[in-house]
C-alpha positions as CSV (number, residue, x, y, z in Angstrom):
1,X,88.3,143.6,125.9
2,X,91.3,143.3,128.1
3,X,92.0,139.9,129.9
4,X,90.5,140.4,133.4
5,X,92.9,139.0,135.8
6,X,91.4,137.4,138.5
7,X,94.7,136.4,141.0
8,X,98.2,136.9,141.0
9,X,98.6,133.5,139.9
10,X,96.7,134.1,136.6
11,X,98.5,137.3,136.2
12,X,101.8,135.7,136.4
13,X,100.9,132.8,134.2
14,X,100.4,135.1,131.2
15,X,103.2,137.1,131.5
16,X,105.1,133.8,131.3
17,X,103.0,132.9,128.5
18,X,103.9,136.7,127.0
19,X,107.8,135.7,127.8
20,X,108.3,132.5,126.6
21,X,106.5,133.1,123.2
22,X,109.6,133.9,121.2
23,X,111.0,130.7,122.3
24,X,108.1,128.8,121.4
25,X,108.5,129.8,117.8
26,X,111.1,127.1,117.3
27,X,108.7,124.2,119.0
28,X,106.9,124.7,115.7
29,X,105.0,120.6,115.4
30,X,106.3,120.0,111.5
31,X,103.9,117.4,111.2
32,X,101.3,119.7,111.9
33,X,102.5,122.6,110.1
34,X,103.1,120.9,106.7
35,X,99.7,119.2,106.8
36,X,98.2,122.4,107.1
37,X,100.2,123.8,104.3
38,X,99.5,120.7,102.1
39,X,95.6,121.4,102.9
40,X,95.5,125.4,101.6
41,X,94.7,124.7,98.0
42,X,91.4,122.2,98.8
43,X,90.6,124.3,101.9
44,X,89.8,127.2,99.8
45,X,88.2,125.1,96.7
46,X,86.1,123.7,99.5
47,X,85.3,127.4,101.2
48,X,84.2,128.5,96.9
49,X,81.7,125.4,96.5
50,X,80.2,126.0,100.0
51,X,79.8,130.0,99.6
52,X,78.3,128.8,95.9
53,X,75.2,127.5,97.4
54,X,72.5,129.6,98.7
55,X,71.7,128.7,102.6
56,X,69.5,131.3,104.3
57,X,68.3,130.8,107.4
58,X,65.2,128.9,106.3
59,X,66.3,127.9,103.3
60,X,66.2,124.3,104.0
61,X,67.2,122.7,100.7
62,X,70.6,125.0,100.5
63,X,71.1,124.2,104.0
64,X,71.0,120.0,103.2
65,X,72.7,120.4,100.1
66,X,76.0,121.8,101.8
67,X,75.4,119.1,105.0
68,X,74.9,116.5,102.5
69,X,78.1,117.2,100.7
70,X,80.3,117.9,104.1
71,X,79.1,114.8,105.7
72,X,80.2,112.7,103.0
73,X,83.9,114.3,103.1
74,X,83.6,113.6,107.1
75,X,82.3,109.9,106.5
76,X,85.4,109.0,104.2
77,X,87.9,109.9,107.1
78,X,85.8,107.6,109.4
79,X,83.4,109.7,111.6
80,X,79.6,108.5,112.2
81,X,77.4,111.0,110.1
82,X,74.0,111.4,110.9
83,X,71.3,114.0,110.4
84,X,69.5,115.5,113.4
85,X,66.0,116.8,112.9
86,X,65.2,120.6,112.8
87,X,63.5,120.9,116.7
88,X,61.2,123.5,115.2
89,X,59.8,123.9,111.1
90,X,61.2,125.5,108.6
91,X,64.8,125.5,108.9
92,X,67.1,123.0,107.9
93,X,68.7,120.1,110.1
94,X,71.4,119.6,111.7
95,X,74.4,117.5,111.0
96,X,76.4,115.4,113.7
97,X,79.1,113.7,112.9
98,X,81.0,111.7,115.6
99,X,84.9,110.3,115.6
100,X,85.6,107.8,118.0
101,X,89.4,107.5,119.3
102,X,91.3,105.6,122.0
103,X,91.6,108.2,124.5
104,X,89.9,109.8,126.8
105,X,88.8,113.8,126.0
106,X,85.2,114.6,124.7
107,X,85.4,117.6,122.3
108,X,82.6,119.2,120.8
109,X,82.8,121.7,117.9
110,X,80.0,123.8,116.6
111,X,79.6,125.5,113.2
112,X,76.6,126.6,111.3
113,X,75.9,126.6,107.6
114,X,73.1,129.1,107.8
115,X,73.8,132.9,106.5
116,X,71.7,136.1,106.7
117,X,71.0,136.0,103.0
118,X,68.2,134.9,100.6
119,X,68.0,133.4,97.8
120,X,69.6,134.2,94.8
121,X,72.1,136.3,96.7
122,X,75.0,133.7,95.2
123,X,73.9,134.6,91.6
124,X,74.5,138.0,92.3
125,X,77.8,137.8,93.8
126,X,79.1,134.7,94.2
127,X,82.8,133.6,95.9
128,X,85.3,136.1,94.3
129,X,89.6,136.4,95.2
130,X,90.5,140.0,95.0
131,X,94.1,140.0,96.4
132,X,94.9,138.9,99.8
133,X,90.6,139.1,100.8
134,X,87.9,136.4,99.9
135,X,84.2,137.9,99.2
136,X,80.6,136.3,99.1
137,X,78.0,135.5,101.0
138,X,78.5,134.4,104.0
139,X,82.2,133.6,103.2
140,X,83.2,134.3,107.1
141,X,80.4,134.0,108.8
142,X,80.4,131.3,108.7
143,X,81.4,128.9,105.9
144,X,85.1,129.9,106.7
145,X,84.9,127.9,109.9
146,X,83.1,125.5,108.5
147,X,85.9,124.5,106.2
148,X,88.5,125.4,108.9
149,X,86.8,122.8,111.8
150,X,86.6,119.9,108.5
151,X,90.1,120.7,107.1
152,X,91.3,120.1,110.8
153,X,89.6,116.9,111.4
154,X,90.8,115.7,108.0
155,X,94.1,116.9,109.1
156,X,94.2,114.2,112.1
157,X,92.8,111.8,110.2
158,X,95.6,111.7,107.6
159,X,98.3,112.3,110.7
160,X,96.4,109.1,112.5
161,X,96.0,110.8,115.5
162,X,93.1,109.5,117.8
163,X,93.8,110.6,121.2
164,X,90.5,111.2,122.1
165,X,87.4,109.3,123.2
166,X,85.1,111.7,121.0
167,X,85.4,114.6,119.0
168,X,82.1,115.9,117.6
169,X,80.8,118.2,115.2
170,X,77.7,119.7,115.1
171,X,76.6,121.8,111.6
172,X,74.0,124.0,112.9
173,X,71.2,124.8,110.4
174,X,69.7,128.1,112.1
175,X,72.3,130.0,114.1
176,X,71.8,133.2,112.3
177,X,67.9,132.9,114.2
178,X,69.4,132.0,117.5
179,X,69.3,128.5,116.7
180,X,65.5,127.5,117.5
181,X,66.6,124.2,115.3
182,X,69.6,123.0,117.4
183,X,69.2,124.3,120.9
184,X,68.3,121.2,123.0
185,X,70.9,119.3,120.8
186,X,73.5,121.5,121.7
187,X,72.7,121.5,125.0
188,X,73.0,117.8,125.2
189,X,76.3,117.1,123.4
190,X,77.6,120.4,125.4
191,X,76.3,117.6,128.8
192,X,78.5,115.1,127.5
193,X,81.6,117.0,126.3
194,X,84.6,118.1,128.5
195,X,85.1,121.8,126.0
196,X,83.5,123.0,123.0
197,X,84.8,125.3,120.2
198,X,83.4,127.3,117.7
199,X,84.0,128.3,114.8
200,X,82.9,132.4,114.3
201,X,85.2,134.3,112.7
202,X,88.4,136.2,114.4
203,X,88.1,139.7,115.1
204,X,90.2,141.9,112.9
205,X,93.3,142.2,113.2
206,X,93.7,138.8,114.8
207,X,91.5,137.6,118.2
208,X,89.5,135.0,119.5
209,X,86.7,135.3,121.2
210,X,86.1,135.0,125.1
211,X,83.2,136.6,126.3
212,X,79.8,137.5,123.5
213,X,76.5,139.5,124.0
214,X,73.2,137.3,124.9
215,X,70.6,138.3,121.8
216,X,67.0,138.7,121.8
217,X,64.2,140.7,119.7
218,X,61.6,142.6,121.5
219,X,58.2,143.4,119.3
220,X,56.3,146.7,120.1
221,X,53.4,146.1,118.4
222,X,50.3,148.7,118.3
223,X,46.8,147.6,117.2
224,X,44.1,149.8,115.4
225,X,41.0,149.9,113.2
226,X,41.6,149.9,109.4
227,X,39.5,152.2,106.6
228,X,39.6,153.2,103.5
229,X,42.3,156.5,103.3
230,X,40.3,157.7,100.8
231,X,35.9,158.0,101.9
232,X,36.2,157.5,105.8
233,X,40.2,157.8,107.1
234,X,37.8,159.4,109.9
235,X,36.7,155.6,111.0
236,X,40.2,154.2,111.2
237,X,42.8,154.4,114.3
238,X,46.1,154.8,112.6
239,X,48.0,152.2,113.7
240,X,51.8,153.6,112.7
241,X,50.7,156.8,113.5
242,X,50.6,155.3,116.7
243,X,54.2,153.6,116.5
244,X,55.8,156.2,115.5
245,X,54.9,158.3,118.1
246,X,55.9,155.5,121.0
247,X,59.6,155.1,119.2
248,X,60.4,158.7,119.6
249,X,60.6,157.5,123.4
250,X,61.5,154.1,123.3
251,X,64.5,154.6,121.4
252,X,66.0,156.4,123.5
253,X,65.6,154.2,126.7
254,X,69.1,151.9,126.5
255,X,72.1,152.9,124.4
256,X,72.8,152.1,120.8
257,X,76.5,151.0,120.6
258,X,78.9,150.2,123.4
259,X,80.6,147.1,124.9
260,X,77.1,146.9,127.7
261,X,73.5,146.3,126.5
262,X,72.4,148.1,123.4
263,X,69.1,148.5,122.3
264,X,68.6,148.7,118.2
265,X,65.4,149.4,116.2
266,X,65.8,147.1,113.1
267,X,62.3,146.1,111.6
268,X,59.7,148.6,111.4
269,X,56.0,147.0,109.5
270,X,52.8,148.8,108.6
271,X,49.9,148.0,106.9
272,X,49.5,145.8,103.4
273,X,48.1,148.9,100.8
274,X,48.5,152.2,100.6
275,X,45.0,153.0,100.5
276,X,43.9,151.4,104.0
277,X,44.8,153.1,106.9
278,X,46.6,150.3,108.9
279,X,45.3,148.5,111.8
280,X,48.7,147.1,112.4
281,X,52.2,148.3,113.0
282,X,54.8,146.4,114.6
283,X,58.8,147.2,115.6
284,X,61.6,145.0,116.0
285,X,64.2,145.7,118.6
286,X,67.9,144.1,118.6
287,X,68.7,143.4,122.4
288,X,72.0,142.5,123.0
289,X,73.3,142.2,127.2
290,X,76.5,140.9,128.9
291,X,74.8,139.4,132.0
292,X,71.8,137.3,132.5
293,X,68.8,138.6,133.1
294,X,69.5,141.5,131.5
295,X,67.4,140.4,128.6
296,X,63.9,140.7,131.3
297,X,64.8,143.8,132.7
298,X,65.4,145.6,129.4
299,X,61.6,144.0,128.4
300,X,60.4,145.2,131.8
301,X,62.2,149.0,130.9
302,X,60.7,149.0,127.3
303,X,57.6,148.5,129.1
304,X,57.6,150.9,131.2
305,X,58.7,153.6,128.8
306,X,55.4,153.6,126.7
307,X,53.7,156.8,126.6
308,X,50.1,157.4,126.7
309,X,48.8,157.0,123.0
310,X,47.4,159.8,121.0
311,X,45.3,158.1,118.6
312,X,42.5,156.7,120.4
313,X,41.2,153.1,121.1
314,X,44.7,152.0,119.6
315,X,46.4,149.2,122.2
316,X,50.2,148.4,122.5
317,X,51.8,145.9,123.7
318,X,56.0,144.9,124.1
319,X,56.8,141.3,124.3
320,X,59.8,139.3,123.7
321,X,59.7,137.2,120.7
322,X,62.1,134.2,118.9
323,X,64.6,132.4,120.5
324,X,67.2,134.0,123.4
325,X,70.6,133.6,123.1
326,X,72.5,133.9,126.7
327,X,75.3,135.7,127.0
328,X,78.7,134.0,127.0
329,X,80.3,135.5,130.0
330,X,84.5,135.0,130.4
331,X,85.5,133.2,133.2
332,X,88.7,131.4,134.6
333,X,88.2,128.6,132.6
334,X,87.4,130.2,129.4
335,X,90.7,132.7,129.5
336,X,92.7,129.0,130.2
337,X,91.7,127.9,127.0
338,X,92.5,131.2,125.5
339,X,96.0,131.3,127.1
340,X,96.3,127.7,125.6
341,X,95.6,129.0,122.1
342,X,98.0,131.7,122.9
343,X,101.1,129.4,123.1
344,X,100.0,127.6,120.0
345,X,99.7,130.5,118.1
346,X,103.2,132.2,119.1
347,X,104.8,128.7,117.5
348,X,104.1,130.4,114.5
349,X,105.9,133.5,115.8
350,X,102.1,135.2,115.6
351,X,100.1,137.0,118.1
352,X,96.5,136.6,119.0
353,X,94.7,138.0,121.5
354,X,91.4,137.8,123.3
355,X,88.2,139.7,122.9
356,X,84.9,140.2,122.7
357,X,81.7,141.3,120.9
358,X,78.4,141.8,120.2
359,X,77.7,139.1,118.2
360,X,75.8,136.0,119.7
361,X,76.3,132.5,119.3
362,X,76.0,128.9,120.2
363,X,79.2,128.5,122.6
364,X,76.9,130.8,125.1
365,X,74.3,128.1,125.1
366,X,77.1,125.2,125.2
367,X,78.5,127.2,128.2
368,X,74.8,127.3,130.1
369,X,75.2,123.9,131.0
370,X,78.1,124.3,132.3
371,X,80.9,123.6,128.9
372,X,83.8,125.7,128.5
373,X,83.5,127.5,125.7
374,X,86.2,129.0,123.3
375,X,84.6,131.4,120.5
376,X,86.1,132.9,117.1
377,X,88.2,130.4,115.4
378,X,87.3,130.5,112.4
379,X,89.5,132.8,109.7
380,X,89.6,136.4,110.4
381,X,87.6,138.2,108.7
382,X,84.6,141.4,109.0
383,X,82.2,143.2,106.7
384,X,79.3,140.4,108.3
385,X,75.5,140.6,107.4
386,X,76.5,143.1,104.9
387,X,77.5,142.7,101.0
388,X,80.9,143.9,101.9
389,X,81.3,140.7,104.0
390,X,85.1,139.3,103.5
391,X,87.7,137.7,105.3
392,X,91.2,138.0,105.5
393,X,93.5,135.1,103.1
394,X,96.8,135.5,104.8
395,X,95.0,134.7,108.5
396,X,94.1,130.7,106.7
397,X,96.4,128.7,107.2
398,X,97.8,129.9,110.4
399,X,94.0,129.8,111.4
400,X,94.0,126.5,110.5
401,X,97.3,125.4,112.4
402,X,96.0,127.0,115.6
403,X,92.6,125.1,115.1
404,X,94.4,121.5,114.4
405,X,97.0,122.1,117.3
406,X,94.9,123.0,119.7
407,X,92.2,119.8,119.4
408,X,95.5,117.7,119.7
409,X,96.4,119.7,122.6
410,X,92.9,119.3,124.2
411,X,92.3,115.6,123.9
412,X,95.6,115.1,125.3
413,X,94.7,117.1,127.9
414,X,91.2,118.8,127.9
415,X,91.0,120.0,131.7
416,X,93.2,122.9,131.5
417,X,93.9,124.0,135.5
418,X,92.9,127.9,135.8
419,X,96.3,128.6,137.8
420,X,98.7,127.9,135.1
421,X,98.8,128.8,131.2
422,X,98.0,125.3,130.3
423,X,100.6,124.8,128.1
């Protein structure tokens, strides 16, 4: 999505970003620059050993085993490590782990070690090079910005720069379920921090990430009578026959695809034998909305839309279910930071620009309580939730030089003024 330009101030404060960004190339910081060269060869044997272990969503032993090894790399470069309690069962924790400096910006970064997949998926196809592209699970969304956000923070340690009263990160163990483990936590570091970043991947060909869908599931669920299928079908109320006529209307209340709300049958479940007529059916829709409150009046529309059944003494109902992610909605103060990572990035003689998508994540639930958020700086990458998933080699270490200049740039000065580019 094109920058929306909100004043003829902002406006002229990226086209003198846009001018001055061949100039910039030769303010490359050297320090900076070689560290993060220095770093390529254990930032990647880090990204294999992480993709290597199995972490689900759920998977709770997968998810400590890769906190448990990341907090000890973040402990021996002098942060405070700790392990935060799952707020609800059966995902795993979270990790915080806390460096303390002399000045006086509070930065909080989010990543989460949670992927779509389940177990075994590693054994199956495990962390693989094939030319300038890394493959496995989960390899980009999101354990490449994982290793990015530690590799950075390493980064400052060994360059013994503490400009900062706090930086933060918080290894989120059940993003990929809209983080019912880590909510309340990230709501309350997001309280006490001036900006956070996170760590999603880039957009192809190279973008960060300004504005994100809100997510939610909806459930239409239709109850019946079970029977046998075989002596008295007769007695039963066919409970998918009953779905399947309500999703020939419901599917075609909001749109599929698009930058607004779309509206996605994903999980369709009948019955438990084939020889019982089912007495339950259920469907799982994908919501995804730009503003707030879009989420309600999509459930208040899907209710509407049901028709009058055809198998009798069947009920249906359509409620919201799982955690809510809000939308993360681009503002002044979000396209400042942007512009920011703009003028870093052109040092390198590189272009990035800003986006958005459908994806939801945790900077729209730092940005509720009122944290500017800066999305999609991990490495770039695409092919998520699918075995195809991969991300892009060459985009590492410049990744990694925009993430490490732009913490030193925001704990020297984290309030970046909307009116100028903030460089």
């Amino acid at each position: 999505m094109a920058i929306k330009v909100r004043s003829v101030c902002l406006c002229m404060a990226a086209i003198a970003l846009l001018v001055g960004a061949a100039d910039a190339a030769a303010q490359r910081d050297e320090r900076v620059y070689q560290a993060v060269q220095a770093a390529r060869t254990g930032e990647l044997a880090l990204l294999k050993s992480i993709v290597d272990i199995d972490s689900g969503s759920g998977d709770i032993a997968g998810g400590e085993r890769i906190e448990s090894s990341l907090g000890e790399r973040l402990r021996s470069v002098g942060a405070e490590v700790r392990s935060s309690p799952a707020e609800v069962a059966g995902v795993a924790p979270n990790l915080v782990a806390v460096f303390h400096g002399t000045g006086t910006a509070k930065v909080l970064i989010i990543a989460h070690v949670d992927t779509v997949f389940g177990p075994g998926t590693v054994a199956k196809r495990p962390f693989r090079i094939e030319g300038d592209r890394a493959f496995g699970p989960g390899v980009g969304d999101e354990k490449g910005g994982v290793v990015t956000a530690v590799t950075a923070l390493e980064i400052l340690h060994r360059l013994a720069f503490n400009h900062y009263a706090t930086i933060t990160l918080l290894l989120d163990g059940s993003e990929e379920l809209g983080s019912p483990g880590s909510t309340q936590l990230i709501k309350s570091l997001a309280r006490h921090s001036d900006v956070e970043f996170n760590m999603e991947p880039g957009d192809p060909p190279d973008a960060l990430t300004v504005w994100r869908k809100g997510g939610g599931d909806i459930v239409v669920e239709v109850r019946g009578r079970a029977a046998h299928a075989g002596m008295v079908p007769q007695n039963g109320r066919n409970a998918a026959v009953e779905l399947v006529h309500q999703l020939g209307a419901l599917e075609k209340v909001f749109p599929q695809s698009g930058d607004g709300t779309t509206v996605n049958l994903t999980l369709l479940k009948s019955g438990e034998r084939s020889n019982i007529i089912p007495d339950l059916a259920a469907a799982t829709f994908d919501v995804r909305f730009r503003t707030p409150g879009e989420f309600d009046r999509v459930l208040a529309r899907l209710k509407s839309a049901v028709l009058p059944g055809v198998v009798p003494d069947t009920t249906i109902s359509v409620t919201a279910r799982g955690s809510t992610y809000p939308p993360l909605i681009e503002n002044a103060a979000v396209d400042a930071l942007g512009w920011r990572a703009q003028g870093i990035y052109a040092e390198l003689g590189k272009r990035v620009t800003l986006s958005g998508n459908g994806g939801a994540s945790e900077s729209a639930v730092a940005m509720s309580v009122g944290t500017p958020a800066l999305d999609g700086l991990g490495v770039v990458g695409a092919g998520f939730h699918t075995d195809q998933e991969w991300v892009d080699l060459s985009s590492v270490t410049p990744r990694l030089y925009l993430f490490t200049r732009l913490l030193i740039e925001t704990c020297r000065a984290p309030h970046v003024a909307s009116s100028s580019s903030g460089l």
